[in-house]
Each structure stands twice: as C-alpha cells, then as structure tokens.
C-alpha positions as CSV (number, residue, x, y, z in Angstrom):
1,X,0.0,0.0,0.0
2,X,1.3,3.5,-0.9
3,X,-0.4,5.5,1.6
4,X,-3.1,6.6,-1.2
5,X,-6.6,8.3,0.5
6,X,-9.4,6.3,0.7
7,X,-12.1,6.7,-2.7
8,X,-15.3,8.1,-1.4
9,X,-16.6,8.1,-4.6
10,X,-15.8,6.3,-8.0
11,X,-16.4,7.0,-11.7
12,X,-17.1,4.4,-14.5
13,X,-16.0,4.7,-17.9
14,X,-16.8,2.4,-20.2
15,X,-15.9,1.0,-23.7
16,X,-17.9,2.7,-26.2
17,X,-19.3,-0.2,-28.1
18,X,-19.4,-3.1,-26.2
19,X,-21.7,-4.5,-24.0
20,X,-20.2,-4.1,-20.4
21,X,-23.4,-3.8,-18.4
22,X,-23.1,-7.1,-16.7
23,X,-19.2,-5.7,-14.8
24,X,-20.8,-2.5,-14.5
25,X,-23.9,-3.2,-12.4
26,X,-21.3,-5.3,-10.2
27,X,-19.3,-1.8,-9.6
28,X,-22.4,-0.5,-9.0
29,X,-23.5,-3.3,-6.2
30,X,-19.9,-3.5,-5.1
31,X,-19.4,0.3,-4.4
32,X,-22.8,0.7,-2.7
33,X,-22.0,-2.3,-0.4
34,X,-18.9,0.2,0.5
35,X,-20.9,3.4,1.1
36,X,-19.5,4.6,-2.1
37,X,-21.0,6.4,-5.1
38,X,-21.0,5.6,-8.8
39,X,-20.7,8.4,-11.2
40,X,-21.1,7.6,-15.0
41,X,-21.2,10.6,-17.9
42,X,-24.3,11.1,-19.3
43,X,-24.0,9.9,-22.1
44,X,-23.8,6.5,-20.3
45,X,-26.9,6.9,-17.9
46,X,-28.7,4.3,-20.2
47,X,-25.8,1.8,-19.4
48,X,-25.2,1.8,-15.8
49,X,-28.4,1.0,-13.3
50,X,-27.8,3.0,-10.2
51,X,-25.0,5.2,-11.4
52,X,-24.9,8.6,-11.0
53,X,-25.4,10.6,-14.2
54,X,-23.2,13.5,-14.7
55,X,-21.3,15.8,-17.3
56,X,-17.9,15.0,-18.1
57,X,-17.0,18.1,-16.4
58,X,-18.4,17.3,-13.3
59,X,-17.3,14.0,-13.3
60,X,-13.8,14.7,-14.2
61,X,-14.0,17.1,-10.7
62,X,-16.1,15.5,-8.5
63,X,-14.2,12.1,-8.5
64,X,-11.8,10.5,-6.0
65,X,-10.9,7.3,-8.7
66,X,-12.2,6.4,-11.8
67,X,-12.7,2.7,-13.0
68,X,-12.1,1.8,-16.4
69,X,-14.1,-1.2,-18.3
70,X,-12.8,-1.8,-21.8
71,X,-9.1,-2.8,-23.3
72,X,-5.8,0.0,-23.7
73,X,-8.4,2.6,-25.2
74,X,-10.8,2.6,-22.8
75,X,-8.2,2.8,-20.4
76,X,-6.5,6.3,-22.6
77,X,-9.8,7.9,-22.6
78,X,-10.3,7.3,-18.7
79,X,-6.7,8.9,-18.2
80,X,-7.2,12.3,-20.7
81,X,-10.2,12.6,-19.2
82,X,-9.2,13.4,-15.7
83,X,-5.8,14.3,-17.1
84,X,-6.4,18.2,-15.5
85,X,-7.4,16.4,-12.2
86,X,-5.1,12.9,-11.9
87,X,-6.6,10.5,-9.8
88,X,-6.2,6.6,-9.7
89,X,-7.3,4.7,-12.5
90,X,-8.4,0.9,-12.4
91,X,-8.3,-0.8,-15.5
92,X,-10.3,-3.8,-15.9
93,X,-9.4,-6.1,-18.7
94,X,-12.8,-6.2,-21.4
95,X,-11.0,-5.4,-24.7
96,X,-7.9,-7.4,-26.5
97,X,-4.0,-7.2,-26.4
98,X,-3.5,-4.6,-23.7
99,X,-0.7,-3.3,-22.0
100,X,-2.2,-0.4,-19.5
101,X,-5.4,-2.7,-17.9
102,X,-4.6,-5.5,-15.2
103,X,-7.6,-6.8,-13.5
104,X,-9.6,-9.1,-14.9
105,X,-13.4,-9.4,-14.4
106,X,-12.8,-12.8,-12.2
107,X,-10.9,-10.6,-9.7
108,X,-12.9,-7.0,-9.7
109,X,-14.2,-7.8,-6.0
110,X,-10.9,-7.9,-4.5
111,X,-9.9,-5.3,-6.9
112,X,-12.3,-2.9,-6.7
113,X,-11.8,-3.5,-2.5
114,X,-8.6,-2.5,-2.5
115,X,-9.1,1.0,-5.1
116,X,-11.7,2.5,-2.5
117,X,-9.4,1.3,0.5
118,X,-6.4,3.1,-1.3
119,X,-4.7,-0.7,-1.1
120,X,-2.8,-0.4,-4.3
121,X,0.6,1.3,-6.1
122,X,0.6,4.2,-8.4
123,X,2.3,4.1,-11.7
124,X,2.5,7.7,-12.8
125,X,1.9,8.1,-16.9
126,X,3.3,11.7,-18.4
127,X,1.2,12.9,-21.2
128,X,1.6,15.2,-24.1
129,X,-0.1,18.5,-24.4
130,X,-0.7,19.7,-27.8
131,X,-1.7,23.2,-29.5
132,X,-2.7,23.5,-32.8
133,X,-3.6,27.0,-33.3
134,X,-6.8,27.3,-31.3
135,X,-7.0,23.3,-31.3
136,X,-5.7,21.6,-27.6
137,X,-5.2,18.0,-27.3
138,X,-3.8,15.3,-24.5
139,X,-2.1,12.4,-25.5
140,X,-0.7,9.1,-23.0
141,X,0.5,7.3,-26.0
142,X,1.0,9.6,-29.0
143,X,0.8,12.3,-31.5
144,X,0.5,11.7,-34.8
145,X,0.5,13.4,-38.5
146,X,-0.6,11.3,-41.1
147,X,-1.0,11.8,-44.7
148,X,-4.2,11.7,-46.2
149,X,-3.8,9.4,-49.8
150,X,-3.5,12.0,-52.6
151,X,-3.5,14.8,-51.0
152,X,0.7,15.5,-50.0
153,X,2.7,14.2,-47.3
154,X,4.5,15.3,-44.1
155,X,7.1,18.2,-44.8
156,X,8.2,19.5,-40.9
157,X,11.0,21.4,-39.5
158,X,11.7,20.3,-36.0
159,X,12.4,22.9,-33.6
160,X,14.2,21.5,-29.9
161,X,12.9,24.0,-26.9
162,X,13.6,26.8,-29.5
163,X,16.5,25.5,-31.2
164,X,16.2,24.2,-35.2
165,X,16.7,20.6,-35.5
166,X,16.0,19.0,-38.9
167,X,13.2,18.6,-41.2
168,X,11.0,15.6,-41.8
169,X,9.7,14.4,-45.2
170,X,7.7,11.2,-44.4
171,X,4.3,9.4,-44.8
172,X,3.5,9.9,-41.2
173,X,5.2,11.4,-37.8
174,X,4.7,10.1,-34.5
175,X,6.2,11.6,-31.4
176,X,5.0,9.5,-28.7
177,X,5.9,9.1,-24.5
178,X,7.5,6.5,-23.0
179,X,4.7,4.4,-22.3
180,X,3.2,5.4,-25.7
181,X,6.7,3.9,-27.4
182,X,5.1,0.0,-27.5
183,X,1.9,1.7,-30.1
184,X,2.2,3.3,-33.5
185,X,6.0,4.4,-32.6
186,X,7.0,0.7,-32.8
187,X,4.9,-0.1,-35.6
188,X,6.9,2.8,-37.5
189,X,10.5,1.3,-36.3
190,X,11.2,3.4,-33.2
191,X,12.6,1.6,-29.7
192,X,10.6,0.7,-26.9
193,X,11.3,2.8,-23.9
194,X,10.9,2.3,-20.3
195,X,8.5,4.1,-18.5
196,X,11.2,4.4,-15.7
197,X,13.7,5.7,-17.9
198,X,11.0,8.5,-19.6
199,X,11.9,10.6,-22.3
200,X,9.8,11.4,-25.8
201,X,10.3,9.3,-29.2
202,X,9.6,11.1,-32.3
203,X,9.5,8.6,-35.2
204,X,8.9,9.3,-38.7
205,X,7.1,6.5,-40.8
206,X,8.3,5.9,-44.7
207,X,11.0,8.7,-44.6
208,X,11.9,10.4,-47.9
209,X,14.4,12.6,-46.9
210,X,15.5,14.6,-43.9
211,X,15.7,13.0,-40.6
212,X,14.9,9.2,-41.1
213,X,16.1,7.8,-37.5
214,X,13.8,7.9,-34.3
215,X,14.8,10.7,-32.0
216,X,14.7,10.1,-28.6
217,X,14.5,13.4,-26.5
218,X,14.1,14.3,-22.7
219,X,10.9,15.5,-21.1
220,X,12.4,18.5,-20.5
221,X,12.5,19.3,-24.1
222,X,9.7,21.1,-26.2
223,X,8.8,20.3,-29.4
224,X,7.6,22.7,-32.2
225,X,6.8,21.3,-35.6
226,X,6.7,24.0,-38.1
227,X,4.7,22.4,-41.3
228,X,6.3,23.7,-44.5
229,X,4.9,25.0,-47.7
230,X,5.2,21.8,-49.6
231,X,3.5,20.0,-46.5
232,X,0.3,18.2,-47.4
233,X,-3.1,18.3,-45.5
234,X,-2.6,15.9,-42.7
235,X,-4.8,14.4,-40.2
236,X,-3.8,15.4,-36.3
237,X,-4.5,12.1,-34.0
238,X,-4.1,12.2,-30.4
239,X,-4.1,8.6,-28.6
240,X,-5.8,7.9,-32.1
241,X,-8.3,10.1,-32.0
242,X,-8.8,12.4,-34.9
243,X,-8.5,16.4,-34.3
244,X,-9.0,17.7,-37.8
245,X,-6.6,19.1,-40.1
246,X,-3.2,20.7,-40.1
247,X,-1.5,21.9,-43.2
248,X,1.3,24.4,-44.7
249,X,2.1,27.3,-42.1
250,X,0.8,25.7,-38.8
251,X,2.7,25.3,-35.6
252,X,2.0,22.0,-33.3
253,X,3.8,22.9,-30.4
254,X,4.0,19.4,-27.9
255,X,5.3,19.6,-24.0
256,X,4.8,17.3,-21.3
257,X,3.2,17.0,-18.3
258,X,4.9,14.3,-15.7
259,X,2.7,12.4,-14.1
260,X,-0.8,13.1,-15.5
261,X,-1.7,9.6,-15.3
262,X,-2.0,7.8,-12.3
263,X,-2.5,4.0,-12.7
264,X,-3.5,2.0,-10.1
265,X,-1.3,-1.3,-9.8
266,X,-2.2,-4.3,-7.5
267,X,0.3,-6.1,-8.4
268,X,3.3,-4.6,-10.1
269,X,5.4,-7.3,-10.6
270,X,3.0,-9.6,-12.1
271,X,1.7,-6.8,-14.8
272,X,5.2,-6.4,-15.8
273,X,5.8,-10.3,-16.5
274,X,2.3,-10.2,-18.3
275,X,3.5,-6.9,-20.6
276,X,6.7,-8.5,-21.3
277,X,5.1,-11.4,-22.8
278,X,2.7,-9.4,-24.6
279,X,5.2,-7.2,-25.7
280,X,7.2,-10.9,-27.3
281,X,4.1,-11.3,-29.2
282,X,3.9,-8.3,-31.2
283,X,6.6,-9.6,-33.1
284,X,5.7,-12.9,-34.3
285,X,3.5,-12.7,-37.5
286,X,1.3,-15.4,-36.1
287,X,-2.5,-15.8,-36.3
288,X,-4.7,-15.8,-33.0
289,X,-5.5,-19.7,-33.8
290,X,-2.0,-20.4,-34.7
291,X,-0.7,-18.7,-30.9
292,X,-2.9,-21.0,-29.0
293,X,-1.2,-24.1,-30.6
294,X,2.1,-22.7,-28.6
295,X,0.5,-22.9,-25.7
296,X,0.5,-26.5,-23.8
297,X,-2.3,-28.7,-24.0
298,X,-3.6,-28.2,-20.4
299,X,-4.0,-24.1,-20.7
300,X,-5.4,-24.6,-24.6
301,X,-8.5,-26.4,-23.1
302,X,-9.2,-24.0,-20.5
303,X,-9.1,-21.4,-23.0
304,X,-11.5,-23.7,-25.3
305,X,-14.1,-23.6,-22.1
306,X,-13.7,-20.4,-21.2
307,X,-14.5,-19.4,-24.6
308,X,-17.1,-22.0,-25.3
C-alpha cells in the first residue's frame, strides 16, 4: 500500500461499443456495499443502473478514482479525461492485447476493494499537451500526422525548446511518451522505452528525406513542428483520436506533463511479467489460432471452455 486516500466516490468509464453492463452493475453493487457512489457521464446513464449521471466536467471534478471497463483505449480515454485532475485509474481487462489494464473481471471484487481502501501502487503516466492554433489536445501514447492518400505528405522542421533541429519528409510522424513507445511508434521502427527511464520518441514513418532515425528526447524538451509550404493536409491524431486538419504554415507545439496519469497497480510485478510477454508477441507474424497451438495442452482447453 502507498499510503493513497481512501475513494469516497468512484467514476465508470466504459468502452464505447461493447456491451459491459453485466461488470458494471457489479461496480455498481460493489461500491454501494462500500458506502460509495457511482458516477457515469451522461452519455452513459442508459448503461449503468444506479450510477450517477453526470457531465464530463463534473465528473472529471467531483471524482476521487475512476474505473475503467474496456481494453488499452478505454483505459486512454479514462486517463485524458481526468488528465487536468489525476486521480487513480483501475483498469479492468474487457478489450484485446492490452498493455495499461490488469484486472480481470474474475478478480474486480478484490480489486475494486482495495481502489476505494487506497490498497494499491501508483504508476505515474506523463502525457503530451498539444496546441494546434486554437485546437488543444492530450495524449498518453502519442501524437500523430498522417497523410491523407493524394492529398501530399509530411514536410516539418523540427524545432528542440527553441532551437532548429531538422526537417522531416515522411508518410507519417509520430512523437509518442515512453509508455506510448510499444503503439504506433514501434509499428513505424522506433525503440521501446521504459516508462522508468521517460523521455519522448519522435518517429517518422516511410521517410523520404531529412531526418529518417527515431529521436529520442528528454521530457524536459519542447517540441515545435513547423509544417512547410510543400507540406500536405494531414490528419492530427491524439491517442488515435482524430482532431481535424493541419497543413502548410501551422505550428503544433507538444510539452509534457509528468505524471498526468496515475494507474493503479495491484500487483506490479506480475503486470510487468504479463507486458513482457505481450510485448514478445507483437513480433511474431502469427494468427490468433495459430498462438494457442504454442500454448501447452492443459492451458489450450481452458481457453476452449472459457470461450465456449
């Protein structure tokens, strides 16, 4: 235990799409055994029996931890939205390969137990902060600029806390934290970094000319991407999320804030082993039927029941 303040009162955010009622009317019964309240966005009133319905806002202001049901996404979406206001963040495993949720459904009682007793570790997550013009944006894994097909590519000087760096001519350009370094920054051939080491990776994807390595830079640093006049119209995507355009003669000016995330761990040690392994899989060009023949017989059929 860290010393963390008991939760007095809890919010749920849920996955978009799927259907999560079943976990989240056991928060619900859970956190009312414990005296505690459930607060849902709006939005999600339709979802969550007994929750309270409030404005993002409000929610984002009013709560003392936040419990996320979904995969990684869910999870990003639970952090930028309290990203002003950091409090603990309990991820609980309902989406795919993910490397920020721990517990599954099997063990939200205990779980959930130990958030609103403040039994638990914080892992602290920096995030980006991003100005476009009059556009602002958060981001726990990246930043990206992507070309749209046809219409130009990525044409960027670099500027280092007001000092010229390079230019970029690329497909795409992805400065992304530490913890962000596993997403769309490996997929575009930059390093994985350690959380503990920190640091921002800016990676450009399909280089034509310029800089073509992945940069690795301090938090300390600034970044200022000055888009030149043979830049194309690109798409600006924070955590994946779209933000409209950008094109020749804007400024995206990127800083970061330490510890904007705080993720609640119950067993550190154990995620770590489980993110390593996860982390062995992204580079074996295997199908989802042909992993489960590695495994050994014993763990396949439990999977097979599980599933069945």
């Amino acid at each position: 235990m860290d010393g963390s303040p008991r939760v007095a009162r809890v919010a749920l955010v849920l996955h978009p799409r799927n259907d999560v009622t079943e976990v989240a009317e056991r928060v619900v019964g859970l956190a009312n055994a414990h005296g505690v309240e459930v607060l849902v966005r709006a939005l999600d009133a339709g979802r969550v029996p007994g929750a309270v319905p409030v404005g993002s806002d409000e929610l984002a202001a009013e709560a003392d931890g936040v419990v996320s049901l979904g995969g990684d996404g869910t999870m990003l979406g639970a952090l930028r939205l309290v990203a002003d206001k950091p409090v603990p963040v309990l991820g609980v495993h309902l989406g795919n390969l993910g490397f920020l949720v721990e517990v599954h459904p099997s063990e939200l009682d205990s779980a959930l137990a130990r958030l609103l007793d403040g039994d638990f570790v914080e892992e602290p997550h920096s995030a980006l902060r991003i100005s476009a013009g009059e556009r602002r944006a958060v981001a726990f894994n990246d930043l990206a600029l992507a070309r749209h097909p046809g219409r130009g590519t990525v044409d960027a000087t670099l500027a280092v806390s007001g000092l010229r760096y390079g230019y970029y001519r690329c497909d795409a350009l992805v400065v992304a934290t530490a913890a962000g370094s596993s997403a769309y920054s490996y997929a575009a051939g930059g390093p994985l970094v350690s959380p503990s080491v920190g640091g921002i990776v800016v990676t450009p994807s399909a280089p034509m000319s310029g800089i073509s390595r992945p940069l690795v830079l301090s938090e300390a640093d600034t970044l200022q991407l000055e888009l030149n006049p043979r830049c194309g119209a690109l798409a600006l995507e924070a955590d994946g999320i779209g933000h409209g355009e950008v094109g020749p003669g804007d400024r995206v000016e990127i800083s970061v804030q330490a510890a904007a995330g705080r993720v609640v761990r119950l067993d550190p040690d154990v995620h770590a082993q489980r993110s390593r392994v996860k982390l062995s899989l992204l580079d074996l060009p295997l199908l989802p039927e042909q992993l489960r023949e590695l495994l050994p017989g014993e763990v396949r059929e439990r999977l097979e029941a599980r599933s069945g």
